[in-house]
VOBA-1610 file (N, C-alpha, C; in pm, whole numbers, padded with zeros to 5 digits, always signed):
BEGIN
Unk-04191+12111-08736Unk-04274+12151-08850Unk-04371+12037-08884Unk-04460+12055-08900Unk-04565+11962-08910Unk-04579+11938-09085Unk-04667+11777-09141Unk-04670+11784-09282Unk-04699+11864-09331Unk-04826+11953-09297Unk-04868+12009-09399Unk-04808+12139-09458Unk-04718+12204-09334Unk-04571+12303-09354Unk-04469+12266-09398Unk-04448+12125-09411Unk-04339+12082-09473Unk-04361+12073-09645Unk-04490+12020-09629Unk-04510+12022-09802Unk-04570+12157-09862Unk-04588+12255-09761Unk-04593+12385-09835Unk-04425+12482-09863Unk-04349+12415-09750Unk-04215+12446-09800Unk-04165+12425-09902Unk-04222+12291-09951Unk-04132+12199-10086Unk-04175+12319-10189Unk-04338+12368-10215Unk-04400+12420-10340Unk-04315+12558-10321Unk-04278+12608-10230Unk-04269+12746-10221Unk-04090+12799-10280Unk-03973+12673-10223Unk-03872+12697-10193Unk-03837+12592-10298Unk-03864+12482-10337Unk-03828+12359-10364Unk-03672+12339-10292Unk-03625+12258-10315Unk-03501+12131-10272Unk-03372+12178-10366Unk-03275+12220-10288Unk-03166+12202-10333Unk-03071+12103-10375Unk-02971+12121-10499Unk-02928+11980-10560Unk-02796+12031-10607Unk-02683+11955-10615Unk-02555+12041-10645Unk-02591+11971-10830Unk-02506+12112-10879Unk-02520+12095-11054Unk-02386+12162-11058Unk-02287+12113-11181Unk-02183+12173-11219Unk-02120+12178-11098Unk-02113+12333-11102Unk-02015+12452-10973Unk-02043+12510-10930Unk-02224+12443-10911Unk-02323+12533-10821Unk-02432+12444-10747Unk-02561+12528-10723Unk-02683+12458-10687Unk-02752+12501-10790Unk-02873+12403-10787Unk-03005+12388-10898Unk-03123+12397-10787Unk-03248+12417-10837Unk-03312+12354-10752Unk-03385+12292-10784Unk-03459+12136-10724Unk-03439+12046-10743Unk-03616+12044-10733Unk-03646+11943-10911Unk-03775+12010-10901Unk-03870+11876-10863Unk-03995+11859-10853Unk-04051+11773-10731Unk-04074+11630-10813Unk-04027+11629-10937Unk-04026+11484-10999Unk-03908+11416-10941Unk-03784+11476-10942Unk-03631+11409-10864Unk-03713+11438-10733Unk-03745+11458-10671Unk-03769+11476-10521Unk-03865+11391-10545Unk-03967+11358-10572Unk-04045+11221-10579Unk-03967+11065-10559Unk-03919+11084-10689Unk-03883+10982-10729Unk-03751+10941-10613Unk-03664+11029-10575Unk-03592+11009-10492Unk-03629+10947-10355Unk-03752+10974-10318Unk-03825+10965-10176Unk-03866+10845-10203Unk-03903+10818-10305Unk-03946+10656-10332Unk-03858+10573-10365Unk-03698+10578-10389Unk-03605+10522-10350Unk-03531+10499-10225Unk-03588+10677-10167Unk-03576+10637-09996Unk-03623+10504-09905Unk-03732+10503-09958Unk-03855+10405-09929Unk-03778+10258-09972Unk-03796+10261-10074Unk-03768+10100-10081Unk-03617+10049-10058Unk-03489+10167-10060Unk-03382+10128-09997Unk-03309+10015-09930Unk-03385+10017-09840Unk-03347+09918-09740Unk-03389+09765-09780Unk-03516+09737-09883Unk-03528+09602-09908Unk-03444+09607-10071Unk-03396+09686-10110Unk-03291+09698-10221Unk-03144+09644-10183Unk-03116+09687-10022Unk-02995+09653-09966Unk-02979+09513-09900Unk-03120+09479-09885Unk-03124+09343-09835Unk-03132+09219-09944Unk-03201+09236-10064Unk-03152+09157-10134Unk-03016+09201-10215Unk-02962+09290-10209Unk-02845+09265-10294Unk-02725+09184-10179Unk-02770+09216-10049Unk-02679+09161-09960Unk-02683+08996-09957Unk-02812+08959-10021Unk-02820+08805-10009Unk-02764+08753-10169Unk-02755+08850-10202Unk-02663+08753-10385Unk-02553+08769-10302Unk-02487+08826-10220Unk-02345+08834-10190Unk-02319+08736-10073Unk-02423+08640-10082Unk-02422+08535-09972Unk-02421+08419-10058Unk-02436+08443-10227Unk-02390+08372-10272Unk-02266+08295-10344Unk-02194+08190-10293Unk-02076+08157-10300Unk-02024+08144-10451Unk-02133+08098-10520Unk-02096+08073-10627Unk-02073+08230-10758Unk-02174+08280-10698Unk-02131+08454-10745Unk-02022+08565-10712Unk-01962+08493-10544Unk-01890+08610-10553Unk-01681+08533-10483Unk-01759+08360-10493Unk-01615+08311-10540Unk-01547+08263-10661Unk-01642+08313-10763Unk-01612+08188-10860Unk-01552+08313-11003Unk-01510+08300-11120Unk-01497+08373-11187Unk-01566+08417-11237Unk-01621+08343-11334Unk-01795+08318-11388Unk-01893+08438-11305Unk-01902+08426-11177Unk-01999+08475-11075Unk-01964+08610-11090Unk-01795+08653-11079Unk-01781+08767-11088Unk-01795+08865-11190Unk-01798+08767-11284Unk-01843+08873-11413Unk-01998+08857-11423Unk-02057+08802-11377Unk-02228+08814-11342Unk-02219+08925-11247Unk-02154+08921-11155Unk-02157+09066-11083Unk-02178+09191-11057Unk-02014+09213-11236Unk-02019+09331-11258Unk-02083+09360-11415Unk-02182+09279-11452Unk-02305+09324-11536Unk-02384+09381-11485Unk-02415+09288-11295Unk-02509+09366-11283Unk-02496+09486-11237Unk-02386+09530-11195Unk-02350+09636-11105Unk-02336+09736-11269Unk-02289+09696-11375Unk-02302+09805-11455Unk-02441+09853-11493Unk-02498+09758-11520Unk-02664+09812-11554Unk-02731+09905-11422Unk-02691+09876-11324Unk-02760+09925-11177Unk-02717+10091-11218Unk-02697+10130-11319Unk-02599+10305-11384Unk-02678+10402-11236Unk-02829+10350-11253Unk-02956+10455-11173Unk-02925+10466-11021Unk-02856+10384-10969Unk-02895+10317-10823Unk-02749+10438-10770Unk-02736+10404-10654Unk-02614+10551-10590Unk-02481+10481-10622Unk-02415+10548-10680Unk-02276+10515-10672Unk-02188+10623-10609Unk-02085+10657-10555Unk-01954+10700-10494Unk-01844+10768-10518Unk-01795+10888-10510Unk-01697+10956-10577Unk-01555+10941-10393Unk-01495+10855-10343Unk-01452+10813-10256Unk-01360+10980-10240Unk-01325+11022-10117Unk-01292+11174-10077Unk-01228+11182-09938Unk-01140+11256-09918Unk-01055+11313-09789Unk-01144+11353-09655Unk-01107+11350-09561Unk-01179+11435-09492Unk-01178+11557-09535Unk-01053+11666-09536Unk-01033+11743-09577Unk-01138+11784-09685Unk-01175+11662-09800Unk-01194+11736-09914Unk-01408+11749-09869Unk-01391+11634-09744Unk-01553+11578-09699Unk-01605+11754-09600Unk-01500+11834-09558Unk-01515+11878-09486Unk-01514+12040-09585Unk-01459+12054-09674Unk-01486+12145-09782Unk-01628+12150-09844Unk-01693+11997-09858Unk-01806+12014-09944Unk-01968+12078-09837Unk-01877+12033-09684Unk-02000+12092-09600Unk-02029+12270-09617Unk-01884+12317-09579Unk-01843+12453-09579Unk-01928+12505-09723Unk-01881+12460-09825Unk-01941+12486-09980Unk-02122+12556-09950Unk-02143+12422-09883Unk-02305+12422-09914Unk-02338+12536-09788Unk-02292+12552-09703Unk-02325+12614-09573Unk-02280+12793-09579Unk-02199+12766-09700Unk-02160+12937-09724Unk-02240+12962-09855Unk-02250+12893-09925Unk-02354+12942-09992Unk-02502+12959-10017Unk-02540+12855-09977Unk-02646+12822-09987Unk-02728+12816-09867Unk-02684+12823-09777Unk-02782+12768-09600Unk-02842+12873-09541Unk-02897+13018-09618Unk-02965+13074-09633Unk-03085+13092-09724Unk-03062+12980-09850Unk-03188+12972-09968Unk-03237+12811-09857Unk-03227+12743-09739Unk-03247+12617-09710Unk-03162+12540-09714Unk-03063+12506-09750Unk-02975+12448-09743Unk-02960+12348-09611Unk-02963+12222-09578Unk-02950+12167-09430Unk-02892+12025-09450Unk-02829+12002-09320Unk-02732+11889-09270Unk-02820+11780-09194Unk-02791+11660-09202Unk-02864+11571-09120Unk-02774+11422-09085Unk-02780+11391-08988Unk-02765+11250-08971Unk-02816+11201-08900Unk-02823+11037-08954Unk-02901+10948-08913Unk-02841+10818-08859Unk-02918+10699-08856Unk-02848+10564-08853Unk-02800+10526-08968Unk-02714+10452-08950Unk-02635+10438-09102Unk-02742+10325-09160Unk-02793+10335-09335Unk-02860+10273-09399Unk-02853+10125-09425Unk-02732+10124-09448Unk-02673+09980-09472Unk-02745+09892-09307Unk-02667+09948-09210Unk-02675+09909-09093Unk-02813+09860-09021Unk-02896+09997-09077Unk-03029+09952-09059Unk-03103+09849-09109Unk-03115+09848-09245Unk-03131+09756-09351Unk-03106+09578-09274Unk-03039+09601-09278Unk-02956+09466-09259Unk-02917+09385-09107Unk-02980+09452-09050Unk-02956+09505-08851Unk-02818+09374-08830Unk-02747+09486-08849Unk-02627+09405-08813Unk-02577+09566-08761Unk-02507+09581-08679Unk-02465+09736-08602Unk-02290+09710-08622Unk-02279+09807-08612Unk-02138+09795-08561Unk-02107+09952-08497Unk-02022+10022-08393Unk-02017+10157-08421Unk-01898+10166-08468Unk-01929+10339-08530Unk-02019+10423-08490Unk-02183+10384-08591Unk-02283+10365-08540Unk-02370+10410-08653Unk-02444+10488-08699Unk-02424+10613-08601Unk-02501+10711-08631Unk-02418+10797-08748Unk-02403+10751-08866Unk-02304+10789-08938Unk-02360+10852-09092Unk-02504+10833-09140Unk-02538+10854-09194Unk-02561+10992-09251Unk-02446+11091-09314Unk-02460+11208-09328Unk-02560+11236-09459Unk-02659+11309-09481Unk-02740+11343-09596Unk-02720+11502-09555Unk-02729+11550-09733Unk-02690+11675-09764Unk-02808+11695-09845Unk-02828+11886-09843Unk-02924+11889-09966Unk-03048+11881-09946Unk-03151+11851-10060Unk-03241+11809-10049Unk-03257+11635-10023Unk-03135+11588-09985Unk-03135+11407-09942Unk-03189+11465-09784Unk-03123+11551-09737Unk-03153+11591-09597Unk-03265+11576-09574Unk-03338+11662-09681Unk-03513+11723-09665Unk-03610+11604-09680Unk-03560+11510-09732Unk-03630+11355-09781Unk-03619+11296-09653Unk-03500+11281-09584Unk-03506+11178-09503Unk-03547+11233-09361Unk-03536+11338-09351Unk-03562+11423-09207Unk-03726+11376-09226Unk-03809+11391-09303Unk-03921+11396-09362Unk-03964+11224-09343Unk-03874+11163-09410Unk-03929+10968-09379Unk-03889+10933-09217Unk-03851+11041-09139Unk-03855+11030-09012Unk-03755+10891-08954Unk-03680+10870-09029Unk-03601+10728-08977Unk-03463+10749-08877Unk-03488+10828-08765Unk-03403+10881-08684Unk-03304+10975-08769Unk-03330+11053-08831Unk-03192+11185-08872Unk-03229+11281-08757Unk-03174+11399-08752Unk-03166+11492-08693Unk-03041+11607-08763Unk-03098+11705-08728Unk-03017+11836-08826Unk-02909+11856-08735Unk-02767+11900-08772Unk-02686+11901-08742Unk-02574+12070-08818Unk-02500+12110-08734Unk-02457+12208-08794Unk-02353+12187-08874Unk-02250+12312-08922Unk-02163+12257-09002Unk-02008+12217-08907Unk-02023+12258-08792Unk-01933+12185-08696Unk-01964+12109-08675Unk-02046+12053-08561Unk-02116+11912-08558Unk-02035+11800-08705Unk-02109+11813-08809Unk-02090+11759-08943Unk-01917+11755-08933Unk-01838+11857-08953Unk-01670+11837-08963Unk-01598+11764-08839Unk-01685+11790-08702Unk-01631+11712-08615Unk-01616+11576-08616Unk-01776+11510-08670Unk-01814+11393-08720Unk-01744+11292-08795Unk-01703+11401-08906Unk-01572+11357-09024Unk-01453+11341-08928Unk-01425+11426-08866Unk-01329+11382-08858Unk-01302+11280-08728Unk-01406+11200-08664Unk-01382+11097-08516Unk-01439+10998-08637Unk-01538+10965-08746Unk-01513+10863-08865Unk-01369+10836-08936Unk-01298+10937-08986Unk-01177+10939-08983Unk-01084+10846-08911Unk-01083+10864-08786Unk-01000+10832-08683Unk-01017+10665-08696Unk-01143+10657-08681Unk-01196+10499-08652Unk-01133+10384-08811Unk-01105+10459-08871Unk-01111+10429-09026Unk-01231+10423-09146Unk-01318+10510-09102Unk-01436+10501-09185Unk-01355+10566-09334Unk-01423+10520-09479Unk-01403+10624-09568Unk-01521+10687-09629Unk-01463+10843-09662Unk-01598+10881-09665Unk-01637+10884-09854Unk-01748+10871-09884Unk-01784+10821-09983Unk-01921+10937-10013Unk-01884+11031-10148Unk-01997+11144-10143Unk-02096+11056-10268Unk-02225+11032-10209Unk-02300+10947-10327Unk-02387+11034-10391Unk-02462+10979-10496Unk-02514+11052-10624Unk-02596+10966-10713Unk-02687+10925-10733Unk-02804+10861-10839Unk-02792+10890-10960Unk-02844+10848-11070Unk-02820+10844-11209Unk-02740+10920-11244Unk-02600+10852-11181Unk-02482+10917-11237Unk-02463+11057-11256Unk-02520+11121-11181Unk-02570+11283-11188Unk-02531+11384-11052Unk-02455+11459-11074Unk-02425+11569-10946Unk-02549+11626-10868Unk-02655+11654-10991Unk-02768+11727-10930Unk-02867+11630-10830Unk-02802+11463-10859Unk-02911+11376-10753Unk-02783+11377-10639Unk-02690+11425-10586Unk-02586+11428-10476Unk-02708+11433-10379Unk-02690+11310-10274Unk-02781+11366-10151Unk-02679+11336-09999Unk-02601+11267-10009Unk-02497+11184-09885Unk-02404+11164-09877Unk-02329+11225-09745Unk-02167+11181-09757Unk-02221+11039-09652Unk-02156+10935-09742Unk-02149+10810-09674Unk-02013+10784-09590Unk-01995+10712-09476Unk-01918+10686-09395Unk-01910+10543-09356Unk-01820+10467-09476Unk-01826+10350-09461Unk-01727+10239-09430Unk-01719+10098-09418Unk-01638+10027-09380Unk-01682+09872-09476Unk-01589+09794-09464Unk-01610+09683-09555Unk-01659+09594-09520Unk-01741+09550-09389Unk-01786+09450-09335Unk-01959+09449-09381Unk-01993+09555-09352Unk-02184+09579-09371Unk-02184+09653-09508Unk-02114+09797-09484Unk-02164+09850-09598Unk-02209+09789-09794Unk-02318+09841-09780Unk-02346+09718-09939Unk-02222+09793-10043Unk-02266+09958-10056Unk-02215+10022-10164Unk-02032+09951-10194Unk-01977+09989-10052Unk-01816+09949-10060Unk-01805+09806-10070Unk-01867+09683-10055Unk-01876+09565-10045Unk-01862+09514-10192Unk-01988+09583-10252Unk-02024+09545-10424Unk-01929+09634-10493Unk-01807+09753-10470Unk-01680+09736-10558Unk-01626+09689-10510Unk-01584+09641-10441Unk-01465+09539-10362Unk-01504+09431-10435Unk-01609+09372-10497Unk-01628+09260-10571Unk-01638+09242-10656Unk-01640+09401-10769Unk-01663+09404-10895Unk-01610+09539-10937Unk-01544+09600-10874Unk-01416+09744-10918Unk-01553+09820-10998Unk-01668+09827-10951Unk-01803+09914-11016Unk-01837+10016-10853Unk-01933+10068-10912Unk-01992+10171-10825Unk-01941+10302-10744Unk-01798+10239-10698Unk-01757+10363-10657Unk-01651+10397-10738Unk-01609+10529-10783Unk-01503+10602-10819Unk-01381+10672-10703Unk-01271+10689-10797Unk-01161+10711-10741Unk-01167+10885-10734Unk-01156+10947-10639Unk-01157+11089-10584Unk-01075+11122-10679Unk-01064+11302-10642Unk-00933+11386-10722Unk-00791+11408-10663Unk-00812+11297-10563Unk-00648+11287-10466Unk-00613+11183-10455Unk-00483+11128-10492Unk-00397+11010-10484Unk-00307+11016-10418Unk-00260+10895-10341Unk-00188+10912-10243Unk-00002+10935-10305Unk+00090+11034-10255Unk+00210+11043-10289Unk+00304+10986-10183Unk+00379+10874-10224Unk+00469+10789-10121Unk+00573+10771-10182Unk+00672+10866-10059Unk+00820+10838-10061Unk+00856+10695-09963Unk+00903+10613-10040Unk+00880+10490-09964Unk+01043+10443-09902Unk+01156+10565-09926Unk+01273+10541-09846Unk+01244+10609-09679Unk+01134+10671-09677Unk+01100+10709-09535Unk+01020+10633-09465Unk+00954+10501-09540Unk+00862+10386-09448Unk+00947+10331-09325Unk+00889+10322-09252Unk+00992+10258-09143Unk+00976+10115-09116Unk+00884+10081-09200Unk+00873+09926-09223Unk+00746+09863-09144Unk+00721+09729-09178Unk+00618+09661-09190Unk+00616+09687-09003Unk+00695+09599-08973Unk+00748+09551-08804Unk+00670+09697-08717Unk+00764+09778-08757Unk+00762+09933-08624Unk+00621+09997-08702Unk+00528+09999-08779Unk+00469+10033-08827Unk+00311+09974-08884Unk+00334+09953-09034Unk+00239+09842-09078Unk+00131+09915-09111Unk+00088+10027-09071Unk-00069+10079-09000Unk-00112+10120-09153Unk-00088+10151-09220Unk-00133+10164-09401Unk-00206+10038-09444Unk-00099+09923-09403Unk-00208+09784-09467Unk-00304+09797-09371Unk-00349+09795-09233Unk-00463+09723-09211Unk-00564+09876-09217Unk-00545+09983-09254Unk-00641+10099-09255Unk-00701+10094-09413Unk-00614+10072-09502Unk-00676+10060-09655Unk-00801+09966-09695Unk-00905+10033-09702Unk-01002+09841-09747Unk-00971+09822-09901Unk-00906+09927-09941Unk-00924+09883-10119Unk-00774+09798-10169Unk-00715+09765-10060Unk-00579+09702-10044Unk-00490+09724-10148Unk-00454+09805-10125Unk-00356+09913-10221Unk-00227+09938-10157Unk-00199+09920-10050Unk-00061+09871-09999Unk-00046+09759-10001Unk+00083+09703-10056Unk+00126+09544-10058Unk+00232+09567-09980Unk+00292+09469-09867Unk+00416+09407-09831Unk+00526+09358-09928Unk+00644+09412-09937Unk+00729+09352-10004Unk+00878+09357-09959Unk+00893+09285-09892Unk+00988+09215-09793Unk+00964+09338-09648Unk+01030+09416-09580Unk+00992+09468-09511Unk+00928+09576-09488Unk+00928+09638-09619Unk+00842+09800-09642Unk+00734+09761-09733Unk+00663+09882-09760Unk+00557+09826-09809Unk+00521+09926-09986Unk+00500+09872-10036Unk+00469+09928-10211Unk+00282+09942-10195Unk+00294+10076-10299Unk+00160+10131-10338Unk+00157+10086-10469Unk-00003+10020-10444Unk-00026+09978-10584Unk-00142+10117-10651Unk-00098+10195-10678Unk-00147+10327-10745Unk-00281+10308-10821Unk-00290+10223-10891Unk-00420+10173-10953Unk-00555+10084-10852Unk-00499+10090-10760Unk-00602+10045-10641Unk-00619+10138-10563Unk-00564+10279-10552Unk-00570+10386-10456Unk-00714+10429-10530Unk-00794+10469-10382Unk-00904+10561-10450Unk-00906+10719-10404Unk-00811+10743-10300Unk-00803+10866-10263Unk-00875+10928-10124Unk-00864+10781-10054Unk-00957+10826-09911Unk-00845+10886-09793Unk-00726+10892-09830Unk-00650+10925-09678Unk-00599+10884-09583Unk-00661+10764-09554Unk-00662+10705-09422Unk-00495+10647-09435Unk-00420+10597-09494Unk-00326+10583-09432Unk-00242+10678-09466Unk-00265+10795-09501Unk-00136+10932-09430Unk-00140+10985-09316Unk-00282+10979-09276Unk-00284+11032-09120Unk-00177+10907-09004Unk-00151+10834-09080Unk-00115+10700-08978Unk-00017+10658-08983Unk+00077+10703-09058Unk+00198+10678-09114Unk+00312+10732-09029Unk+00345+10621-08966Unk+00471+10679-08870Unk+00593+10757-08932Unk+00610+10726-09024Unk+00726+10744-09105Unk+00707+10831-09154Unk+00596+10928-09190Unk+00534+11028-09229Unk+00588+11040-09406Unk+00529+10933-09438Unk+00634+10929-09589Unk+00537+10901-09700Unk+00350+10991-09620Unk+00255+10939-09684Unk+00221+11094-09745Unk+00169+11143-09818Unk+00073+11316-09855Unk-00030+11230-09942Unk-00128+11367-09971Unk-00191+11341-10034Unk-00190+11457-10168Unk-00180+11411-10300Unk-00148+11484-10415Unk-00258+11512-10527Unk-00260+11571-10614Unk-00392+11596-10711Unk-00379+11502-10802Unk-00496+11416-10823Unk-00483+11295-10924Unk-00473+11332-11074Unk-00409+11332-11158Unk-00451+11403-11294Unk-00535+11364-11386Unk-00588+11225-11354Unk-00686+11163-11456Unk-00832+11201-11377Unk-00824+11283-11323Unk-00960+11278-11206Unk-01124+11266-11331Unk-01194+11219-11317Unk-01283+11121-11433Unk-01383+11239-11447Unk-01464+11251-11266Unk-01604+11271-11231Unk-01599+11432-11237Unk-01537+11531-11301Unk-01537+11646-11273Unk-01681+11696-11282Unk-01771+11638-11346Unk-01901+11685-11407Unk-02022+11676-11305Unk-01914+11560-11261Unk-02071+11492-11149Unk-02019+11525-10961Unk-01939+11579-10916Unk-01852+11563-10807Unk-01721+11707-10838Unk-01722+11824-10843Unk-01657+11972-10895Unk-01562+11904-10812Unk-01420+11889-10907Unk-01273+11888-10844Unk-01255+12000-10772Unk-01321+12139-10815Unk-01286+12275-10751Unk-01383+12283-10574Unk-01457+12228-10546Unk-01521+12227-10438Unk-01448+12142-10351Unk-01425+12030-10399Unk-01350+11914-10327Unk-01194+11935-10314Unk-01166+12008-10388Unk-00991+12064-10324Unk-00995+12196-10282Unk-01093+12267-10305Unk-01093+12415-10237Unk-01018+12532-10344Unk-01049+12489-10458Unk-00988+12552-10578Unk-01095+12697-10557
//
């Protein structure tokens, strides 16, 4: 499709945006303004990556509460509702049964962080955008490509495997700016990096992990929970291992891995984001 069909699509159809327990559509001031966050992104990710090169900010106490001021004021910038495959693989289905006849489309790209920052690691073609995030970035041409809704669940689930977590993001704190399931890890990614350093930006999903911990089979024959968690929420304590429940955010990764099979995953009851992130889409209610 060439520009000038693409921007007669926008006037005709406009951009889809999840709202509530539905879609909106998404009118061309958020689609502006969004595209011009597309845009400057990447030098957004590069300097926040260089305060985090600073020692004195992100070893010191002092630094850390400079941190998370700034990470609270940043309210506008994308933050994270952290999610299952399962629940990553519901929100595709959602949009693809309802909506992927009004336009509705899937895309991935190179992962943002990755680009930004050219540091690679794989996988990086990991960059899932949903929505009208799709229609923005297919459009800024930065390697996406449309993808179906298999493609997309297969995806989830070989990120999965590797230990990616998937992370559904959202701009001014708002459901209707939802544009990306992120697929991230703790080494590059900025978003997971800056709560890991300041318990800001991302939120805890509507699933917490449930552990019967007389079925762990222990640190030795096992272990695979501590090194899959980045939000280090399993502790060692003498040979089995304790969940620290208030550090769980609800990504999964160590029930699939759990030899002992003594891991599920359960409905959180304090779940926060119902407004911005539908508990009913994400558990299949």
């Amino acid at each position: 499709m060439d520009h000038s069909a693409m921007y007669l699509s926008f006037f005709i159809i406009g951009h889809l945006g999840l709202s509530g327990r539905g879609f909106i559509r998404v009118g061309w001031v958020q689609y502006l303004l969004h595209k011009l966050y597309a845009v400057l992104e990447p030098t957004i990710l590069r300097i926040t990556d260089f305060v985090f090169s600073i020692k004195f900010l992100t070893d010191t106490v002092a630094g850390r509460e400079i941190l998370k001021l700034v990470a609270t004021a940043a309210w506008a910038l994308p933050h994270g509702v952290v999610i299952t495959t399962e629940a990553a693989e519901r929100v595709i289905d959602f949009i693809m049964e309802t909506e992927y006849a009004n336009g509705a489309k899937l895309a991935v790209g190179p992962c943002v962080c990755q680009r930004a920052l050219h540091r690679w690691k794989e996988p990086s073609m990991k960059d899932m955008v949903v929505l009208y995030g799709a229609d923005i970035y297919l459009h800024l041409r930065l390697g996406y490509r449309l993808i179906n809704a298999d493609e997309a669940k297969d995806m989830l689930r070989r990120f999965h495997k590797v230990g990616l977590v998937h992370e559904i993001d959202f701009c001014m704190q708002s459901g209707r700016w939802t544009f990306v399931i992120c697929n991230c890890e703790k080494e590059i990614c900025v978003l997971t990096r800056a709560h890991l350093l300041t318990g800001k930006l991302l939120y805890p999903g509507p699933e917490i992990v449930s552990y019967e911990p007389e079925k762990c089979i222990g640190v030795d024959k096992c272990g695979l929970c501590i090194k899959r968690c980045i939000f280090d929420a399993n502790i060692i304590e003498g040979d089995k291992v304790r969940v620290d429940y208030d550090k769980c955010m609800g990504c999964g990764l160590c029930v699939t891995t759990c030899m002992g099979n003594a891991r599920s995953m359960a409905r959180r009851k304090d779940y926060s984001y119902d407004k911005i992130i539908p508990s009913n889409i994400l558990l299949g209610e």
